[in-house]
N, C-alpha and C positions, 0 to 999 in steps of 0.2 A: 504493500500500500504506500510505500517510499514515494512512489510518482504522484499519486493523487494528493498526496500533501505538497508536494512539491508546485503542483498546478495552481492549488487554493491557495497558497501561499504567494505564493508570485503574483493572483489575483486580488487577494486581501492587500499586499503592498501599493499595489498603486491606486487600489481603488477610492481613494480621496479624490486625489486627481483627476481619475477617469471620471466620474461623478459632477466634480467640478468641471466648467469651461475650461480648458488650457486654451485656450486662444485668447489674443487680446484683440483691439483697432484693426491690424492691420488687414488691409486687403488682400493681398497676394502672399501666396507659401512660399515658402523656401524651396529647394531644391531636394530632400530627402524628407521622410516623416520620421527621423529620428528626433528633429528637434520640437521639443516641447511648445517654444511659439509657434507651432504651425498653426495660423489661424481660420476662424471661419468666418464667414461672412454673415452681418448680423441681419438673420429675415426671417420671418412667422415661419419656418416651413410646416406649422401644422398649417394651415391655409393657404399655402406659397402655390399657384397658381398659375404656370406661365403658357401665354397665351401666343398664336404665329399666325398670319393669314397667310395661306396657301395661292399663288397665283397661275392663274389660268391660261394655257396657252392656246394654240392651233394644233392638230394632232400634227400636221407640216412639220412644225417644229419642234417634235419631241428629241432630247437628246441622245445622242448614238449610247448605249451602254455598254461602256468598253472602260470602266476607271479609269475615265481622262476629266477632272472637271471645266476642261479647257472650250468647251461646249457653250458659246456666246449666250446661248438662250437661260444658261445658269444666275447670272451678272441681271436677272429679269426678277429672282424670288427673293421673298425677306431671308432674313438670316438667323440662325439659331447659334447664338454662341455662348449665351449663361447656363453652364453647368456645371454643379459640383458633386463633390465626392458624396458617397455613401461608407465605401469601402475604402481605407481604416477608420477617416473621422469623419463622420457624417457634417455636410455643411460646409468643407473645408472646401480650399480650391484645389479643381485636378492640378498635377503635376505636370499635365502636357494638355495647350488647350485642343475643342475640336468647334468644328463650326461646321452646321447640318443649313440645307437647301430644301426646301418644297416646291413642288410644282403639281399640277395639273393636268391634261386634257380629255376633253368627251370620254377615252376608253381608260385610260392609266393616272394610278400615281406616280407620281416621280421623285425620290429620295436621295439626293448626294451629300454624301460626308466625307470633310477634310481630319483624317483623326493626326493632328500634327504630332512627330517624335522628334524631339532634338538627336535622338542616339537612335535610326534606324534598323538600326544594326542587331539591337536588343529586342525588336518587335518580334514575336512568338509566330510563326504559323510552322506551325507541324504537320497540317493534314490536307489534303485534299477532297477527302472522300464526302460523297452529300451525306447531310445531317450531319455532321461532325461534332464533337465533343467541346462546342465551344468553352466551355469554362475554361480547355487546356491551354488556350491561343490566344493573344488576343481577337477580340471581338465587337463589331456591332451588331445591335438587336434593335430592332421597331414593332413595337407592340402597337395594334389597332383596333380600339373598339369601336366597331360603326353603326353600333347600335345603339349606344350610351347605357350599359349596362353596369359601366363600373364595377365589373367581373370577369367578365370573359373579353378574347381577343383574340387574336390574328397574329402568328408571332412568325417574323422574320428576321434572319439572323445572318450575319455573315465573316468570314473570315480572311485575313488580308491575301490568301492565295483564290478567293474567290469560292469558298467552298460553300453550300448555300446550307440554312437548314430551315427547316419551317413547320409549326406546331400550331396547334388548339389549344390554349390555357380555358381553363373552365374554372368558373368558383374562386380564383386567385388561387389555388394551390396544385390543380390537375395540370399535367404537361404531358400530352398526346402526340408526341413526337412521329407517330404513326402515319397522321395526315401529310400529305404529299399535295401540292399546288404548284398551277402551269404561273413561273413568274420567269422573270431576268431579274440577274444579279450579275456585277463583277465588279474586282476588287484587283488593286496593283501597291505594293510596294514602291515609293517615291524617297526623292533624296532628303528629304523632312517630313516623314511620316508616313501614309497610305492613303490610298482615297478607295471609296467603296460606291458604288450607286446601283439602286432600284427600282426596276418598273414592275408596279405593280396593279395587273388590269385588274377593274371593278369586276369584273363575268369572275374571278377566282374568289372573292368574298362578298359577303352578304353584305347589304348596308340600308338602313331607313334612309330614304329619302328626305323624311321630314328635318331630321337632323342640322341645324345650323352650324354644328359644333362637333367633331369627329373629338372621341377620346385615344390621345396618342402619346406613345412615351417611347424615348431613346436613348441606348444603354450605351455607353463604351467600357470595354475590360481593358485595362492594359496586364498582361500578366506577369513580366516581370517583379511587379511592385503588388500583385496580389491587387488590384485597385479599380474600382469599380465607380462608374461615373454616368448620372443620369440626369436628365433633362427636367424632370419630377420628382411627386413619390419620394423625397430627402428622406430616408426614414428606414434605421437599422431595422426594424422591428419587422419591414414588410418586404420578403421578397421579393425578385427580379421582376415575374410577372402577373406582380399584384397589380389593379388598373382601382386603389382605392381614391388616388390623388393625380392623375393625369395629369399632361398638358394639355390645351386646345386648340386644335387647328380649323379655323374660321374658313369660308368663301368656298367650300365645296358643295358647288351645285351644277346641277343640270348634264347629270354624267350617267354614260349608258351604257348595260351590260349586252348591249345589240337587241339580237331579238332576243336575248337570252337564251338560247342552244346549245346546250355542249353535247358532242357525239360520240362515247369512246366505244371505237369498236377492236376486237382483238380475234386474233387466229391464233388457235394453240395447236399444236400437234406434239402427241408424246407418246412416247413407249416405254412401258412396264415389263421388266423380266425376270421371271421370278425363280430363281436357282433351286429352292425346292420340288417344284413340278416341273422344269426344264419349260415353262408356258412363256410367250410374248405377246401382251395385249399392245397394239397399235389404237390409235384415236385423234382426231380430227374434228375439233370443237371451236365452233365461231361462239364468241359472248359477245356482252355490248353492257352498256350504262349510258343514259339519256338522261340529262340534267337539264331543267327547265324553271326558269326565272318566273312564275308567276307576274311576281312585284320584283322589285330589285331586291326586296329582304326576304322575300317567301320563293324556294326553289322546291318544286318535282322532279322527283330523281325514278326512274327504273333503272333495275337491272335481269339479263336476260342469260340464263345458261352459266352463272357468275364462275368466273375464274379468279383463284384465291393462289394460284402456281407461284407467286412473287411474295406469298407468308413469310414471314421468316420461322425457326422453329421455336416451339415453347423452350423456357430454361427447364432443363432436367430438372425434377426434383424426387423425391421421396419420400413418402408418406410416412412419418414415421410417429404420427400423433390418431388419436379417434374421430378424425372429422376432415373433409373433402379439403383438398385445397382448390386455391382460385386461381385463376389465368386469365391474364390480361387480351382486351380485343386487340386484332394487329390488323384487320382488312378494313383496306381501303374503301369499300360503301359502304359500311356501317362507322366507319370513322368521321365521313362527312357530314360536317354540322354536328357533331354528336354531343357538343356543349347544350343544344339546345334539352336533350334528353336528361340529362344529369338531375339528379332527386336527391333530397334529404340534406344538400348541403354537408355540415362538419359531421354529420350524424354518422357518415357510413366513410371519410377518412380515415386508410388504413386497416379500417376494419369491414368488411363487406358483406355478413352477416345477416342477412333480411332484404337485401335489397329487392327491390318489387321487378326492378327490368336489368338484365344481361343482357344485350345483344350478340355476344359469343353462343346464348340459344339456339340462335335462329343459324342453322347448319352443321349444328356438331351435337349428337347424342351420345350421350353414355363416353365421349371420350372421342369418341366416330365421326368423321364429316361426311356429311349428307348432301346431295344435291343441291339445288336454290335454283329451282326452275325460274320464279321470274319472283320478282319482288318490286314494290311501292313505296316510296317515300315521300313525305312532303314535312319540310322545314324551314325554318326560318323567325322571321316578325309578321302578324295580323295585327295592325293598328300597334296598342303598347304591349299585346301579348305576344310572349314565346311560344313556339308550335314545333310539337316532333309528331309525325302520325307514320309509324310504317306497321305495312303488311306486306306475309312472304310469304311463298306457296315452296316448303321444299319436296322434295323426292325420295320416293321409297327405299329403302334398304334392307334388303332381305337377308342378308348377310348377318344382321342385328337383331330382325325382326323387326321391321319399324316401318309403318305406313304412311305416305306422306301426309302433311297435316298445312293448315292456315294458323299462321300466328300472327297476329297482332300487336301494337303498341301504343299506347298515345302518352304525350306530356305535354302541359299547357302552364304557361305560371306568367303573374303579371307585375308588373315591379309597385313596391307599395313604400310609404314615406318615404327617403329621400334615398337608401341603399339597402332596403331591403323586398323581399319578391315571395310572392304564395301562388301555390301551384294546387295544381292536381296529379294522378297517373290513371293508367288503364292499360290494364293488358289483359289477353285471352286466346287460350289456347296452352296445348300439351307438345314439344316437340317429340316426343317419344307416343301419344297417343295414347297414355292409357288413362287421362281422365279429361274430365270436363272442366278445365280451370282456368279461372275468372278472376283476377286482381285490380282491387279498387284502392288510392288512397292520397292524402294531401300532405303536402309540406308548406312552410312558413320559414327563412330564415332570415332573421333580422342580423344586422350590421350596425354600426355604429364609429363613425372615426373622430378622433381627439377625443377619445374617452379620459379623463385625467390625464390632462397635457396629450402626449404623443401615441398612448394607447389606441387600441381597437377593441371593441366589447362584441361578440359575437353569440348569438342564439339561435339555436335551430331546433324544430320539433318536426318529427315525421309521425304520419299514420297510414298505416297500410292495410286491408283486410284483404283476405284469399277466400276461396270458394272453390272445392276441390271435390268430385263425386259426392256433392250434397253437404260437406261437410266445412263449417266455417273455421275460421278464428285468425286473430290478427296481432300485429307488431306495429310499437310504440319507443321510438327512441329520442333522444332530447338530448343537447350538448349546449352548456353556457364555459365560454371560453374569453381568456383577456389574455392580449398579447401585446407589449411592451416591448422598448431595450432594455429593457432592465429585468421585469415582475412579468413571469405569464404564469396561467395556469387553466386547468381545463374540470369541469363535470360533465360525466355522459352518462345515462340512464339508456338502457335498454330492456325492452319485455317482449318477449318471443311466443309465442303460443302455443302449443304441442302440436296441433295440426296448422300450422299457418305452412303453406306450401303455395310459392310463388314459382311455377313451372317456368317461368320466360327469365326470372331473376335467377337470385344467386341465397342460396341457405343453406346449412352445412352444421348448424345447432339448435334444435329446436326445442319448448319446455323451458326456457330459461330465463332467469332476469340479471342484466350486468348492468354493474358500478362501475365505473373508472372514476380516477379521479389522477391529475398529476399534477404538480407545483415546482418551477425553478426559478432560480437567477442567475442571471449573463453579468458579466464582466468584462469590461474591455479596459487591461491597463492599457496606461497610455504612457509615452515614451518606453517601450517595451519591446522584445525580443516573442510576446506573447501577442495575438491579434485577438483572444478573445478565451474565456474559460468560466466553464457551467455548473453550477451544481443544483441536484434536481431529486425528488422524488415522486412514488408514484404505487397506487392502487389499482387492484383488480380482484371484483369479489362477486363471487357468480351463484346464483341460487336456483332453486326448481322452483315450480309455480307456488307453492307452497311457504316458500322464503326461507324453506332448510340450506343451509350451503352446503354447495357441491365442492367448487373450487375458490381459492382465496391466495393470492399471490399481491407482493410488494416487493418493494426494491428502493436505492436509489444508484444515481449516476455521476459522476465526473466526468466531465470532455475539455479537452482544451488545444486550440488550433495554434500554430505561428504563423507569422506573416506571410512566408510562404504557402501556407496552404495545409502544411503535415497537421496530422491530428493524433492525438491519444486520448482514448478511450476506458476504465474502467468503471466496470457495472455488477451488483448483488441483489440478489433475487431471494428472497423467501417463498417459498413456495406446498400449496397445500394442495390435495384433490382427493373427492371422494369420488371411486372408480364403482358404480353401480351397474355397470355392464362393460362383462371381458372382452378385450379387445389384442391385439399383436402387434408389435414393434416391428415392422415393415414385413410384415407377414411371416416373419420368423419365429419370433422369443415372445409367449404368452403372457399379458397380464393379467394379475386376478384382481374379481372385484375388493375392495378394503380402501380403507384410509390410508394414504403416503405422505411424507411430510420430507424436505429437502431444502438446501441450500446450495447456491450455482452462486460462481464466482465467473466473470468474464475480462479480461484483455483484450481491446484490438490499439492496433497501430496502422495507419497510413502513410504514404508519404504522398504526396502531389504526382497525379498522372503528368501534369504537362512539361516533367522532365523528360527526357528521353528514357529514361525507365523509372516506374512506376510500382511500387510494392505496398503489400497489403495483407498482415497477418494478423489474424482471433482466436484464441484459444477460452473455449470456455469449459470448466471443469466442476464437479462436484459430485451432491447425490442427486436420483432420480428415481423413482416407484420402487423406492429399498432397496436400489441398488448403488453404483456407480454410474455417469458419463463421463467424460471425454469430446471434446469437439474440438476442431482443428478444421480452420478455412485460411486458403491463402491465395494470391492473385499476383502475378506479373506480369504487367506489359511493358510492349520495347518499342518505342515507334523511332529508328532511327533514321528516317526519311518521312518527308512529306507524303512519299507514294506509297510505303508500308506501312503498317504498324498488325504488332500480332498479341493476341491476350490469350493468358493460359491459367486456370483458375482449379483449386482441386478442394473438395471438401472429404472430410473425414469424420465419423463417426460413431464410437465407441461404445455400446452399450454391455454392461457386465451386470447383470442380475440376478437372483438366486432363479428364475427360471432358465436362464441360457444365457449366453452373450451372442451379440450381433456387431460386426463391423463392414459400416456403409462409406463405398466411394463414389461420389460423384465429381467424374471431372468435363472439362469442354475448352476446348480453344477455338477460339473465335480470328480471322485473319482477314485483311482486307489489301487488295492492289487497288489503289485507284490512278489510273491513267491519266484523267484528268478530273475536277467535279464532276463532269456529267458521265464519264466508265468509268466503271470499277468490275473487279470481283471480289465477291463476299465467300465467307467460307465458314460452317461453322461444323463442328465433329462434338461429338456428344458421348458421353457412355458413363453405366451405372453398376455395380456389383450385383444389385437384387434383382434388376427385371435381364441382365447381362446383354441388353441392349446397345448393339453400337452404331450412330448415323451418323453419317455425314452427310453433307448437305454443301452446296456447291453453286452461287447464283451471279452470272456476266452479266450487268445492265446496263445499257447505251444509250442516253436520249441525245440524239443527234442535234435535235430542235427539241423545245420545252416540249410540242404536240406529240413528239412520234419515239419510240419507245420499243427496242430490241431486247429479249430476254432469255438467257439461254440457262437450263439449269440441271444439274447433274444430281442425283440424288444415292445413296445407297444405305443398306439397312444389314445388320450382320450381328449375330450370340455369340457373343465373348465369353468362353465358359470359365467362372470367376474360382473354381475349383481344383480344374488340374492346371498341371504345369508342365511345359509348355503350354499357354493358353491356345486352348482350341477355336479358331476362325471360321465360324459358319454363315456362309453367305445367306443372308434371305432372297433381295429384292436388291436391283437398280432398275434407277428411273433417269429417264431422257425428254426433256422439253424446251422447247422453243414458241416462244410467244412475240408476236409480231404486235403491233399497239401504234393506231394511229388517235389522236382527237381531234375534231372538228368541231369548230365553232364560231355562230354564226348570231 
């Protein structure tokens, strides 16, 4: 425990200071943040505001997007150049200024930024590949909400080799990195800094019309200095793409997503052969998705025959607890717009427990992907409401037993006082088909900012009831949360039902009622070798309908980062359960029902990926259901080029019990070439000791043009027998596909 004292210590030391302003008068920083006068500039940032009009061009004159801001038509828009730090002193002046451009016309935004370096030499870009790990690099980000939702957004990112990335923030705390959109971007390396610029057509996000006033916010990272510099939103307490304090960009009107038509059509052909039966199934399958702009904020979407060939693969995991785990949506039509669907708010953060809608339902049973003959979408804004409505008709699978079925979804929610929004849901329907199942229920979540000074106070209550072969019952959950730079802390209530069964969502415990509760505080000494360190505690106590407890677990934590980025981590756990029905330790080593009582003790350490190697080791040790654990996870990556970088991750775990002992590997290496942003190949290889599963998986993807989209991917699947030695290589299955992808839009 040498180091957690070491952490708090160091944070008790300075934190007068830290607490205290260190800044005086002056206006402009110094050259390093080692010194204590680095100032900040004196301004309300809980109200701080900053406001840009956007000017309007000719489409004639749109700028070529090629990272030259030498483009005369630039020299036409206001300018953006008050921005300060967030990351290390909130408020303070960056260390290197940047100065951002807007512009305009009928189809496109237009986004250039000057991000100036005295020392270019120092400026990070490591990677190429799209979606990139910008934290590693430096970075700019443009966050757009165009709906004035002061939640959600549109997030666009970019890094000085031009690598693009682009997500769905939902709620201020989801990042759906998944979503994929037809835009330009590029960025170059200059002899005093980088220049970066965007065009971003309106036909690729939704936007109200009515809107006088777009909510937008723009990030710079510089990474050498760990430093982080935004436009708005001054405010350690709220992440990157929180949209709770925006900037405003004024004068956007009269701008058209055409007819609004987007056409994607695609031609896959593949072949399957399967080393077991010596069989080769060939296949030649046209899809399509038709996206259609209502309004400019309300789009209909079909899809036809869908191809899902370009997934990436689940993270391996293994079950080694009494209840389903969960896996994240990764396809591209049920990822579009999917912010609009999002329910319960903080209720269902991290824990996903009750949820009334999955979209991961709709085509994958029991584990199985199933067809998706044709499917309906309609999303967006009606007047001030949010609207998700889809239905999907998928396809039989006999293999399962499973007959194709109609499922449904709707969510609607209306924004109510000044940042917060009440909803409804509905869903209906069985993907598996074996009942008649009907989900109804409403959420509320309230917001609130400058809650005591710099605070956010957040509340959320969800209600949901199911209806399942006649048989009702329903789940109630509720979270009042405050979060600070300094003071947060969370209550969360949750009541499950015994039969609440939401077939289209996600449930995995049912019969129960959970408490949480957790409490911490943050430190940031200042003039320090330390950027920041936590300490925290935290509740979890779980009952049957009855209010007997089953399970009852506590803990608290230490964390504490340096300026670079490294972090250390210790964590203790108390922990209680009463086991009322036997269950197996990854299907191996039997538990019996009875009361277990345990103490786990955890390490982890990181160091900062966006060195050229990157390391990451946990050890977490103790008892568990009367016996022993053991756990052991570790991670290295090497990116020692722009055009490579490769990650290799291994978990281990040890279970020694008076029924048996079980020891589980899970490893995967993940690897990427990318040729330029727009080719790469991706690679990832996976395998597990318990199910002796090994795949690899293999995907070449080329957008020549943002519209048109080559895809070639190599697949194999093979039992590693985890027993004898030499381990034995049994082939299942390789797979061969090529997917051709044009979009048209009109």
């Amino acid at each position: 425990m040498s180091l957690s004292i070491f952490i708090v210590a160091a944070a008790a030391s300075a934190v007068s200071t830290a607490d205290a302003s260190p800044c005086n008068d002056q206006t402009t920083a110094p050259a390093t943040f080692a010194n204590i006068e680095e100032c900040l500039i004196r301004r309300d940032f809980e109200t701080y505001t900053p406001h840009v009009k956007a000017i309007r061009i000719d489409t004639t004159e749109a700028p070529i997007i090629d990272g030259d801001l030498s483009d005369s038509i630039w020299a036409r828009a206001e300018t953006i150049e008050e921005f300060y730090q967030v990351e290390p002193i909130a408020g303070a002046t960056p260390s290197q200024p940047t100065r951002a451009y807007i512009l305009y016309d009928e189809k496109n935004l237009y986004v250039g930024i000057y991000a100036y370096d005295s020392d270019p030499e120092l400026i990070r870009h490591s990677q190429m590949k799209r979606d990139p790990r910008l934290r590693d690099d430096d970075g700019l980000r443009i966050l757009i909400d165009s709906y004035g939702t002061f939640r959600d957004s549109f997030f666009f990112g970019i890094n000085p080799n031009g690598a693009r990335s682009d997500a769905l923030t939902e709620n201020a705390s989801s990042f759906q990195q998944e979503w994929n959109a037809i835009w330009r971007g590029k960025a170059r390396i200059v002899e005093d800094g980088w220049i970066a610029e965007f065009a971003i057509p309106f036909q690729s996000i939704s936007f109200d019309p009515s809107l006088t006033n777009w909510n937008v916010q723009i990030i710079r990272t510089i990474r050498r200095n760990n430093e982080e510099i935004r436009w708005s939103n001054i405010n350690q307490s709220r992440g990157r793409i929180d949209m709770t304090n925006p900037g405003r960009v004024s004068g956007i009107k009269d701008i058209s997503s055409g007819i609004g038509l987007e056409v994607q059509a695609f031609l896959t052909g593949a072949g399957v052969y399967d080393w077991v039966t010596d069989e080769t199934d060939f296949s030649l399958n046209p899809s399509g998705n038709v996206f259609y702009k209502i309004t400019p904020s309300l789009t209909g979407s079909l899809t036809f025959n869908t191809d899902f060939s370009d997934a990436p693969l689940d993270s391996r995991q293994v079950n080694t607890g009494r209840f389903s785990l969960f896996f994240p949506e990764t396809r591209d039509f049920f990822l579009q717009d999917a912010s609009v669907f999002e329910f319960g708010g903080r209720v269902f953060n991290n824990t996903p427990n009750g949820l009334p809608f999955f979209s991961r339902n709709i085509g994958i049973v029991n584990g199985q992907p199933v067809d998706i003959v044709a499917g309906a979408k309609l999303s967006g804004k009606l007047g001030p409401a949010s609207v998700g409505l889809i239905s999907a008709r998928t396809g039989a699978a006999d293999a399962i037993g499973v007959d194709g079925q109609f499922l449904s979804s709707a969510r609607i929610s209306v924004p109510v006082l000044s940042e917060s929004k009440l909803g409804i849901v509905f869903t209906n329907g069985d993907p598996s088909g074996a009942t008649n199942n009907t989900v109804g229920g409403a959420d509320f979540q309230y917001k609130r900012s400058n809650t005591f000074g710099d605070g956010t106070l957040f509340a959320d209550v969800a209600y949901v009831r199911s209806t399942s072969g006649g048989v009702d019952d329903d789940m109630i959950g509720a979270e009042v949360a405050f979060r600070s730079q300094k003071w947060n802390g969370t209550v969360r209530l949750r009541d499950i039902g015994e039969n609440y069964k939401p077939a289209l969502g996600f449930v995995n415990r049912t019969g129960v009622k959970r408490y949480n509760t957790n409490f911490w505080r943050r430190y940031r000494p200042a003039n320090s070798f330390i950027r920041f360190a936590e300490t925290g505690a935290w509740t979890n106590i779980i009952t049957d309908m009855d209010d007997q407890r089953i399970d009852h677990f506590y803990g608290a934590w230490v964390v504490g980062g340096n300026n670079a980025g490294d972090e250390l981590r210790l964590n203790y756990e108390h922990g209680y359960v009463d086991i009322r029905e036997s269950f197996s330790i990854a299907g191996v080593v039997p538990i019996a029902t009875g009361e277990y009582r345990w103490n786990q003790y955890n390490i982890r350490a990181s160091t900062t990926s966006s060195r050229m190697l990157g390391l990451e080791v946990a050890v977490n040790w103790g008892g568990v259901f009367g016996g022993d654990l053991l756990e052991i996870s570790s991670g290295i990556s090497f990116r020692p080029t722009r055009f490579f970088e490769i990650r290799a991750e291994h978990e281990y775990r040890k279970f020694d019990l008076p029924a048996g002992e079980v020891g589980i590997h899970i490893a995967s290496i993940d690897s990427t070439i990318a040729f330029t942003p727009d080719m790469s190949i991706k690679t990832e290889i996976q395998y597990d000791n318990i199910s002796e599963a090994f795949t690899f998986f293999s995907r070449f993807s080329w957008e020549p043009v943002p519209e048109r989209e080559i895809f070639l991917s190599f697949g194999h699947t093979a039992i590693i027998d985890a027993q004898d030695f030499p381990r034995d290589f049994t082939s299942q299955s390789s797979s061969l596909a090529l997917r051709l992808g044009h979009t048209l839009r009109m």
